[in-house]
C-alpha positions as CSV (number, residue, x, y, z in Angstrom):
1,X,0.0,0.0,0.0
2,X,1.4,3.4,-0.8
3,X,-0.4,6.0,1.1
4,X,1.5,9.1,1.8
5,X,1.0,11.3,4.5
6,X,2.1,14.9,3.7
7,X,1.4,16.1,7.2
8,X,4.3,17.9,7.8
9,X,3.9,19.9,4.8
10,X,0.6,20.9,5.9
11,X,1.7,21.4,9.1
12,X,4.9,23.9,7.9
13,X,2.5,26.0,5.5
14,X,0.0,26.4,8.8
15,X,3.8,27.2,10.8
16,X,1.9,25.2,13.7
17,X,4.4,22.7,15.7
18,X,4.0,19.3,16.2
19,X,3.2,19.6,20.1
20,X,0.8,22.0,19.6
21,X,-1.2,20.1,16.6
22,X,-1.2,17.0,18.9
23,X,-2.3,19.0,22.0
24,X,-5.2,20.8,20.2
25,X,-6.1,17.3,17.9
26,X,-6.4,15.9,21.0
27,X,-3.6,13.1,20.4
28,X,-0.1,12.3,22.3
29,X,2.9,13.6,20.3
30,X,4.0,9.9,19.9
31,X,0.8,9.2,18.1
32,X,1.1,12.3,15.6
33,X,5.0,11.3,14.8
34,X,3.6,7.8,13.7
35,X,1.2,9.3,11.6
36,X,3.7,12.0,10.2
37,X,6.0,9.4,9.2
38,X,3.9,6.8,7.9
39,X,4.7,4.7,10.2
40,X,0.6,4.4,11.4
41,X,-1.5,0.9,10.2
42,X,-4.9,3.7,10.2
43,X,-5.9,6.7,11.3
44,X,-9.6,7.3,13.0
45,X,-12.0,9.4,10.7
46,X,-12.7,11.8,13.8
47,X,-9.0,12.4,13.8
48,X,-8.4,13.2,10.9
49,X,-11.7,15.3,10.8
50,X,-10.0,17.2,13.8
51,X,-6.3,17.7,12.1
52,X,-8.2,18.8,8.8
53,X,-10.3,21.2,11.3
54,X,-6.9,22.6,12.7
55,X,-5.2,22.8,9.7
56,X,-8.1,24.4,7.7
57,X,-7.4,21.7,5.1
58,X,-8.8,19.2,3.3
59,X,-7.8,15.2,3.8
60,X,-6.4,14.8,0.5
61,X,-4.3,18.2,1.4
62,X,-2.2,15.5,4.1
63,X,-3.0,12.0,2.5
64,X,-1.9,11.0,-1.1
65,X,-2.2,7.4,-2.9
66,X,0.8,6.6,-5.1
């Protein structure tokens, strides 16, 4: 499977840091690493409604299928 997650670029264009995405996603900083690296096996739909509702984004804004 080749889902990329483009998080960080998302997250660099918003100039919001990784603790403070986590903290107001409602997620532990551990969690959002293994996300932003593609490390994660899935990701909750209320999560990623929440980082898309931080980010002022859309979900295929962070997530890309090659």
């Amino acid at each position: 499977m080749a889902i990329i997650v483009n998080l960080d670029v998302m997250m660099a264009k918003r100039k919001i840091s990784s603790n403070e995405l986590a903290e107001k996603v409602g997620i532990t900083a551990a969690n959002l690493s293994i996300l932003k690296t593609g490390k994660a096996k899935a990701v909750r739909f209320s999560t990623l409604d929440k980082i898309c509702e931080v980010l002022e984004c859309q979900p295929g804004d962070i997530l890309e299928h090659e």
